[in-house]
VEXMIMAR-144403 format. One record per residue (C-alpha): residue in three letters; chain; x, y, z; residue number from 1. Coordinates in nm, 3 decimals. Example, Ala and Ser with C-alpha at 12.3 -4.5 7.8 and 13.67 -1.06 7.14 Angstrom:
<rs>
[ALA,A,[1.230,-0.450,0.780],1]
[SER,A,[1.367,-0.106,0.714],2]
</rs>
This chain:
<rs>
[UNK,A,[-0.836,1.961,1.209],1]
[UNK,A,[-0.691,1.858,0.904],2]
[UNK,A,[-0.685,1.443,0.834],3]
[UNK,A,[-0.573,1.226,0.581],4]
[UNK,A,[-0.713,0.891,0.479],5]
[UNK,A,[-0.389,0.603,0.390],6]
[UNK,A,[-0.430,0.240,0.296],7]
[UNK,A,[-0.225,-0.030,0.420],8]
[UNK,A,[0.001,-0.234,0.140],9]
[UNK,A,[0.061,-0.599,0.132],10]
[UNK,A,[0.168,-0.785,0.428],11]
[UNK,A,[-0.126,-0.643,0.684],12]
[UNK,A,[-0.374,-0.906,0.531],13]
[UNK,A,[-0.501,-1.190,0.726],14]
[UNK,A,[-0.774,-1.411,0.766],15]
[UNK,A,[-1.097,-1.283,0.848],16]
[UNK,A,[-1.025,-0.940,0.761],17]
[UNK,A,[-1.376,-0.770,0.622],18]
[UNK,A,[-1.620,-1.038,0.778],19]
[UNK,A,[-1.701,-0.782,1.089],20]
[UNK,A,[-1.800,-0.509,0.806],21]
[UNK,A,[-1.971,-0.719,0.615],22]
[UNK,A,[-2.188,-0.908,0.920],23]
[UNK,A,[-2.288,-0.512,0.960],24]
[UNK,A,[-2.303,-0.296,0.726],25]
[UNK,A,[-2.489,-0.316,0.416],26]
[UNK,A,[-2.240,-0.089,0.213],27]
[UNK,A,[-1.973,-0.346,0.303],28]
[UNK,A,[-2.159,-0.598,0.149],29]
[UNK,A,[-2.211,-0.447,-0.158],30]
[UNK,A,[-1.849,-0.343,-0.193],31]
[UNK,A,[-1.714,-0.708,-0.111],32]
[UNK,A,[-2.014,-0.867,-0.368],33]
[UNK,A,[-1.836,-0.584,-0.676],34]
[UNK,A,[-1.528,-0.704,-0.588],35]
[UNK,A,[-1.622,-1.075,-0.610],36]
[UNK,A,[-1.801,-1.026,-0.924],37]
[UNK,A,[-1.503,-0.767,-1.155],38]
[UNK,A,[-1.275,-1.082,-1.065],39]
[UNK,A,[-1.557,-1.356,-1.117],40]
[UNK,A,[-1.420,-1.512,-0.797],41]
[UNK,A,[-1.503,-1.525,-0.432],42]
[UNK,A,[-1.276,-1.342,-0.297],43]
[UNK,A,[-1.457,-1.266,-0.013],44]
[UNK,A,[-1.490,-1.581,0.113],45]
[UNK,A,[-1.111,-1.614,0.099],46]
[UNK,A,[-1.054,-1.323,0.301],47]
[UNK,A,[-1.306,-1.436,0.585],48]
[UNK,A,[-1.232,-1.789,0.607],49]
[UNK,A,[-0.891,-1.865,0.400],50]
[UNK,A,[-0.722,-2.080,0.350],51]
[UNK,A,[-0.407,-1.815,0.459],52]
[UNK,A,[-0.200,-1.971,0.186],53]
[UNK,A,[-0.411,-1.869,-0.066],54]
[UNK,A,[-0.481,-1.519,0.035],55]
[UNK,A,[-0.129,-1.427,0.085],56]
[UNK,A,[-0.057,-1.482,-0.303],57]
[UNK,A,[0.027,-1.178,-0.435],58]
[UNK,A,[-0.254,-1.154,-0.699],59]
[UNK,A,[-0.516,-1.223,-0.419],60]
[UNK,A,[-0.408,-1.027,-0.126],61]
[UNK,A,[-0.352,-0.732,-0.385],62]
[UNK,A,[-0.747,-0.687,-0.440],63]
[UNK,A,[-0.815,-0.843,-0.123],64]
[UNK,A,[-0.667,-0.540,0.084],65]
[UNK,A,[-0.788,-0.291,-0.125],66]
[UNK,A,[-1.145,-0.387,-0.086],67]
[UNK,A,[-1.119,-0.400,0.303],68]
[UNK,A,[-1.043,-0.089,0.279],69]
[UNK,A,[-1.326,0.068,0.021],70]
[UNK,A,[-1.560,-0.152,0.223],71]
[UNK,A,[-1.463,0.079,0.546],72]
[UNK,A,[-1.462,0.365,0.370],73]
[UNK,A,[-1.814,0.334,0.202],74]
[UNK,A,[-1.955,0.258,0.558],75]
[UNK,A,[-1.803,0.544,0.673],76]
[UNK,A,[-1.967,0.765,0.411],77]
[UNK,A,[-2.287,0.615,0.434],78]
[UNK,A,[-2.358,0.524,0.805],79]
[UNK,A,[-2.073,0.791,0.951],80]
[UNK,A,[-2.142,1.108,0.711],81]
[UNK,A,[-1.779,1.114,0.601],82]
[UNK,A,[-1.738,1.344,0.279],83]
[UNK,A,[-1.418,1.364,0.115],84]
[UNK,A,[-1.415,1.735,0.045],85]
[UNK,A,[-1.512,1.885,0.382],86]
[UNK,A,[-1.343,1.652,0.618],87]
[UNK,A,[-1.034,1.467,0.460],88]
[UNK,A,[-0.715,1.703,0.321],89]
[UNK,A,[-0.529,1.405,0.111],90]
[UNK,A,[-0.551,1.034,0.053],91]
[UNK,A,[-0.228,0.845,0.032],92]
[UNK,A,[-0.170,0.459,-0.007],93]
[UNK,A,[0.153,0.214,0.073],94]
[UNK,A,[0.199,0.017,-0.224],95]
[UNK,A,[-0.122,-0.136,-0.352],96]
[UNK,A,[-0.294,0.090,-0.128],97]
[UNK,A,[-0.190,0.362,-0.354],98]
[UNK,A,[-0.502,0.219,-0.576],99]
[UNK,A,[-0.700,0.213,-0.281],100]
[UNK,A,[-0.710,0.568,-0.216],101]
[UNK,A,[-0.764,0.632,-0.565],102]
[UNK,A,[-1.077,0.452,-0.540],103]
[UNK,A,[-1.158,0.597,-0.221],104]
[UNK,A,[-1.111,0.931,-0.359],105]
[UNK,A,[-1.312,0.867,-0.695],106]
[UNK,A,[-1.033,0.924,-0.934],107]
[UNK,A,[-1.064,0.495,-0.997],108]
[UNK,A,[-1.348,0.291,-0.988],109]
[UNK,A,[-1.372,-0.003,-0.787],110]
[UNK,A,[-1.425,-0.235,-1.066],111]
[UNK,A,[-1.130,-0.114,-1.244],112]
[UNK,A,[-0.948,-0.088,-0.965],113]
[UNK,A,[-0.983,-0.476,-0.837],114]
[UNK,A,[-0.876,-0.563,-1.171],115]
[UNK,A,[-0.565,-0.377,-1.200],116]
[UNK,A,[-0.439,-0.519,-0.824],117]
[UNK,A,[-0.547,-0.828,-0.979],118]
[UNK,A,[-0.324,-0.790,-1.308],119]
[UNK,A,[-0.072,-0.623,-1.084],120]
[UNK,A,[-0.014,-0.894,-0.866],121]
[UNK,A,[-0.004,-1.142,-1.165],122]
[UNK,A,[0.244,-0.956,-1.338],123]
[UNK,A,[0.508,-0.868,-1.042],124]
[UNK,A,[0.463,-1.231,-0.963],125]
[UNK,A,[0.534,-1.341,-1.332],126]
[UNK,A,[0.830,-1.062,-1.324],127]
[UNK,A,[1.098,-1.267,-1.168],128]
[UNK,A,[1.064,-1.668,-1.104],129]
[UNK,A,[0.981,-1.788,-0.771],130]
[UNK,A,[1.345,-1.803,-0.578],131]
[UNK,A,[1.533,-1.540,-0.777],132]
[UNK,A,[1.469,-1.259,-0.560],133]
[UNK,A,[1.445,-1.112,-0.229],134]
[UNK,A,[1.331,-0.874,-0.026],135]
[UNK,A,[1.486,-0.757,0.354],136]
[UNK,A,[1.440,-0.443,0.601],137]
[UNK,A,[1.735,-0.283,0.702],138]
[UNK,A,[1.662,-0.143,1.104],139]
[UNK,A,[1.835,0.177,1.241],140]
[UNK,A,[1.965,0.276,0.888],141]
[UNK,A,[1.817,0.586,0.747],142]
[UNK,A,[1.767,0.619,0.401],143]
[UNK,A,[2.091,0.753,0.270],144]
[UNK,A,[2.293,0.458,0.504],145]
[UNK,A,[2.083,0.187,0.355],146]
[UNK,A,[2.147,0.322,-0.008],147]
[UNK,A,[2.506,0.303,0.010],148]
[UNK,A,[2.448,-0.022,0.162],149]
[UNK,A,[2.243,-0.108,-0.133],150]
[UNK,A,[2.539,-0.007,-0.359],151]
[UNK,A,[2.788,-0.170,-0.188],152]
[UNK,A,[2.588,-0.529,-0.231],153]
[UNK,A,[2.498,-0.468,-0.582],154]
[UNK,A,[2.794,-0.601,-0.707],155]
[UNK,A,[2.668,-0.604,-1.087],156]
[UNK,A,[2.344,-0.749,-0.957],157]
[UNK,A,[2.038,-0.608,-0.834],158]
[UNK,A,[2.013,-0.424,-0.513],159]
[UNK,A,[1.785,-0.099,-0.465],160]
[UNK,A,[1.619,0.069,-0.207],161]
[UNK,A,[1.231,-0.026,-0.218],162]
[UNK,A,[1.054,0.088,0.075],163]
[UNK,A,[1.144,0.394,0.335],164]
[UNK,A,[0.880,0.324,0.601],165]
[UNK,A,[1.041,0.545,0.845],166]
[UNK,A,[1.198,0.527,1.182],167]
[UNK,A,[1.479,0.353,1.060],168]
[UNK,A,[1.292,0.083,0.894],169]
[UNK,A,[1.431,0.077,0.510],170]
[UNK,A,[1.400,-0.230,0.279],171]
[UNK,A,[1.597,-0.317,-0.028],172]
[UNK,A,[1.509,-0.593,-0.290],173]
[UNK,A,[1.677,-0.685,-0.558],174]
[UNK,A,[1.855,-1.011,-0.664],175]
[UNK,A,[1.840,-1.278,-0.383],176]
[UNK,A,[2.245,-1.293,-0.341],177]
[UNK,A,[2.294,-0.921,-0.383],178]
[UNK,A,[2.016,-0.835,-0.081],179]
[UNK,A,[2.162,-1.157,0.135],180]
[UNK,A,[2.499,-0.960,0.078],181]
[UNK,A,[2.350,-0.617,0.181],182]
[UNK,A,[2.237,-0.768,0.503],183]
[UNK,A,[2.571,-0.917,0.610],184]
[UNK,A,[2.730,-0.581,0.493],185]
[UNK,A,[2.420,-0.367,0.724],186]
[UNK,A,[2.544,-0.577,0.999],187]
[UNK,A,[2.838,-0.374,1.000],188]
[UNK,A,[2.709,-0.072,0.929],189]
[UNK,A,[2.538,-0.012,1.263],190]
[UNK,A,[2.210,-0.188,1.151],191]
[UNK,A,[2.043,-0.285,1.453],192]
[UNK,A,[1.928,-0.629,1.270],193]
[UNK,A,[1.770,-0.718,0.927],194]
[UNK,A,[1.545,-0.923,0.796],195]
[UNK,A,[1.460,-1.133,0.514],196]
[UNK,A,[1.115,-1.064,0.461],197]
[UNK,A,[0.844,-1.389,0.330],198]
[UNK,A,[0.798,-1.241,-0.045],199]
[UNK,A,[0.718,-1.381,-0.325],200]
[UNK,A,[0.892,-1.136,-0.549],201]
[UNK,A,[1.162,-0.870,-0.555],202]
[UNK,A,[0.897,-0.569,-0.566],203]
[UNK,A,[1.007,-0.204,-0.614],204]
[UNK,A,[1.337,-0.265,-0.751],205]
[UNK,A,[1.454,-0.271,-1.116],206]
[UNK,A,[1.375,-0.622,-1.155],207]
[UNK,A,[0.987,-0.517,-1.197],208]
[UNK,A,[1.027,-0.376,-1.543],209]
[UNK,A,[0.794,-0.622,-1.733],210]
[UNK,A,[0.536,-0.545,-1.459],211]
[UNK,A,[0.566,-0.183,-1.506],212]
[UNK,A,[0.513,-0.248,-1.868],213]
[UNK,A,[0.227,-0.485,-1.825],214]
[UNK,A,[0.076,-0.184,-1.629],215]
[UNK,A,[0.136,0.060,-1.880],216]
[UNK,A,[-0.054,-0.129,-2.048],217]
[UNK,A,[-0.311,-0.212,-1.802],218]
[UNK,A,[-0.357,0.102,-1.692],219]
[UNK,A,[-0.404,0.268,-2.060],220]
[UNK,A,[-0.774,0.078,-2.070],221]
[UNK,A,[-0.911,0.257,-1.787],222]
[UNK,A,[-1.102,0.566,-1.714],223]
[UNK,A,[-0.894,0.758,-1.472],224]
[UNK,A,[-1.088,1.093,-1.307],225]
[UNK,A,[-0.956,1.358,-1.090],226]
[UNK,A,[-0.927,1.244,-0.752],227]
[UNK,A,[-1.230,1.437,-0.524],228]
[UNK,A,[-0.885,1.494,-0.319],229]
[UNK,A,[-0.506,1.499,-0.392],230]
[UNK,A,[-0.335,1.196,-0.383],231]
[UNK,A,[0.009,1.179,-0.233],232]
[UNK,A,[0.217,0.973,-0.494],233]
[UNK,A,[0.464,0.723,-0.339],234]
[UNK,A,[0.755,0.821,-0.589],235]
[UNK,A,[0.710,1.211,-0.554],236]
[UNK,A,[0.591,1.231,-0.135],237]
[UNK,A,[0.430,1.491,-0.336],238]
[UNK,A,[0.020,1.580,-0.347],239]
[UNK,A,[-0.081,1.495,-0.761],240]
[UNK,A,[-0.431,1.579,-0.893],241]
[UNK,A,[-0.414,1.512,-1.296],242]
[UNK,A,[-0.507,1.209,-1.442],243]
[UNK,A,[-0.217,1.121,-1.683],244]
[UNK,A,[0.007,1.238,-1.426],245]
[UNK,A,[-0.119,0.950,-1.174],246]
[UNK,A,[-0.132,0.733,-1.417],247]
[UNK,A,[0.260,0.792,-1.491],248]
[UNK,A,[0.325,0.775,-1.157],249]
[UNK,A,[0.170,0.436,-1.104],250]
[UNK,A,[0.336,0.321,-1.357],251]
[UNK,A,[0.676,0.445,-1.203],252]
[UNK,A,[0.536,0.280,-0.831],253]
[UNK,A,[0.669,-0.075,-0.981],254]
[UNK,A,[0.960,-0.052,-0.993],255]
[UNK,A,[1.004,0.280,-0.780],256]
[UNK,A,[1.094,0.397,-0.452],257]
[UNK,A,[0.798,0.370,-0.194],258]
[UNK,A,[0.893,0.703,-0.018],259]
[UNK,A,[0.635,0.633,0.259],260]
[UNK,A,[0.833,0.822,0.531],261]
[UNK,A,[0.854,1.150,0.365],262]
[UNK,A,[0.496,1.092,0.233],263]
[UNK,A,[0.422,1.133,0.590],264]
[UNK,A,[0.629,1.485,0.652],265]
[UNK,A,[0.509,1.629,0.325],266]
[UNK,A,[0.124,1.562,0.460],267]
[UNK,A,[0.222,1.690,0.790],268]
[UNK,A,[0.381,1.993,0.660],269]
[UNK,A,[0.070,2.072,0.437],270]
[UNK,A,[-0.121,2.100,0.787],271]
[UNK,A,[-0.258,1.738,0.815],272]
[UNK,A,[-0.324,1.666,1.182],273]
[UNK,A,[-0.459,1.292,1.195],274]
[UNK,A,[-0.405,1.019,0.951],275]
[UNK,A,[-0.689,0.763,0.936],276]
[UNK,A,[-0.581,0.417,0.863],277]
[UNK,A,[-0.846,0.233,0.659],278]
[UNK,A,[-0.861,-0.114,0.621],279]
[UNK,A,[-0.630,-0.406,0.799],280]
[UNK,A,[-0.454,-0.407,1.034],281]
[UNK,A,[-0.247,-0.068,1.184],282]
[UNK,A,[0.100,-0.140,1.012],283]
[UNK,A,[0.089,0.231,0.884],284]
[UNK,A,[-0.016,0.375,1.187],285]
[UNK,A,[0.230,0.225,1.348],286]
[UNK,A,[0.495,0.372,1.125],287]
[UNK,A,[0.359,0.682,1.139],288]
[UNK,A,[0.377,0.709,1.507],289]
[UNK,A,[0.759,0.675,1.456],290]
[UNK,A,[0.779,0.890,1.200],291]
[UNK,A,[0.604,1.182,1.404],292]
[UNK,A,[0.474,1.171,1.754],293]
[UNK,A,[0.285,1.469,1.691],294]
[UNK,A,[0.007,1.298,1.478],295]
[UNK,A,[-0.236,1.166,1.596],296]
[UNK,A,[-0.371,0.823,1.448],297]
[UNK,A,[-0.663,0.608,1.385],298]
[UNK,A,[-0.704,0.256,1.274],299]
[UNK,A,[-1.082,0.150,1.097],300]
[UNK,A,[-1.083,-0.231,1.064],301]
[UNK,A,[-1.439,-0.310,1.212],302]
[UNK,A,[-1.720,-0.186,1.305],303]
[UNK,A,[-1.696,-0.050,1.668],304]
[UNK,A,[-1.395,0.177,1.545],305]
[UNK,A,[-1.630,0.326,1.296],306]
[UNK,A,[-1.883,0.396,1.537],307]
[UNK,A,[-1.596,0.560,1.720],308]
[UNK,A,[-1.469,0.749,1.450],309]
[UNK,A,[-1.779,0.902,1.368],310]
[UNK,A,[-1.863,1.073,1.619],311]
[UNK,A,[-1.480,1.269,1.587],312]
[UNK,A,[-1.692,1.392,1.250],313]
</rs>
């Protein structure tokens, strides 16, 4: 059987994500202590006891996520016998997990990695004032209904397409009046509902530019490797080996597309039978449920799904 690992974005963090792993497992530990120390903060302590406030900001829950997810996947390889190269096909991340599976996959380290999500969050915070923008889901439009939709709003504004989960789940973000118009104009386009979603910034969308410059910049300074497995990029759905390629494509994630939905076929139609969720929460296996009924799923958060993971190895 084929599997892929993915890494949940922003949004499935919550309070007390990583203690279980870390009450456990000594590589958890040591992953949440690297963390703590690239960032010279506790960040740990945030994500076990909170306060929530604090670890939704985007520049914490950024880093936060991403080392949930390491912290699984080091157990795994350590306590489990995971290796990349005989039992996973492709990594793939939502978002910020994007930098997750490149750390999980060797191509980033985890240093360098906590401090980009770090910078990251900064800068798509500092991007557009508090207020300014907005984000919303669109449900029961596919992609090409919530573009037009998108259009229609824009109305010399801001108003893009940002996420395509799947299932008929697409978001837009843009300029707060231009995505309150696309919802009122989804309404009658045979949207079952939308959304405004609790963001603190228009991400994906054009608005992001100075971020995407910032991590240009950011991303410049670091040693990038070639991923022990393929990533596949969120702005191609396509598998991407080569260093300065990622690194472009990161860059592009910013302000980009998250094409999470066709991520999903693309990894399906290269033979991938079971996607492994590691990390918080089971937003993505959720999605990818939706997106294909045929794939099996698996959610790591804590330690008894580990030990029942492991012995699927």
């Amino acid at each position: 059987m084929t599997r892929a690992l993915i890494f949940p974005g922003q949004g499935s963090q919550a309070v007390g994500m990583g203690r279980d792993l870390d009450g456990a497992f000594a590589a958890a530990r040591e992953v949440f202590e690297e963390v703590d120390e690239a960032l010279r903060q506790k960040l740990s302590r945030l994500m076990f006891e909170g306060p929530e406030a604090e670890l939704t900001l985007t520049e914490n829950a950024q880093p936060a996520l991403m080392a949930v997810s390491l912290a699984a996947m080091r157990v795994l390889e350590r306590e489990a016998g995971l290796d990349l190269t005989r039992h996973v096909g492709f990594v793939a991340g939502h978002s910020l997990g994007e930098y997750s599976a490149l750390a999980a996959a060797r191509s980033l380290s985890l240093t360098d990695a906590a401090r980009l999500l770090k910078r990251r969050g900064l800068a798509m915070q500092r991007a557009v004032p508090v207020g300014i923008g907005a984000m919303a889901a669109l449900l029961g439009l596919d992609l090409d209904a919530a573009r037009a939709v998108a259009e229609e709003a824009a109305q010399g504004q801001v108003c893009a397409v940002a996420n395509d989960n799947g299932a008929g789940q697409v978001v837009v973000s843009g300029d707060k009046a231009a995505v309150e118009r696309a919802v009122a104009i989804a309404a009658t386009k045979g949207a079952k509902r939308s959304i405004m979603l609790p963001v603190s910034a228009p991400f994906h969308c054009p608005l992001m530019a100075p971020a995407a410059r910032e991590m240009a910049e950011a991303l410049a300074e670091v040693q990038l490797r070639e991923p022990y497995v393929p990533l596949v990029a969120n702005v191609t759905a396509a598998p991407v080996s080569e260093p300065d390629e990622i690194r472009r494509l990161l860059v592009a994630q910013v302000t980009g597309l998250v094409r999470w939905r066709e991520s999903v076929l693309a990894m399906k139609q290269a033979g991938v039978h079971e996607l492994v969720e590691l990390g918080a929460g089971r937003v993505l296996s959720g999605l990818a449920k939706r997106i294909d009924r045929d794939l099996a799923t698996v959610s790591i958060g804590g330690p008894a799904e580990i030990e029942t993971f492991a012995k699927t190895l």
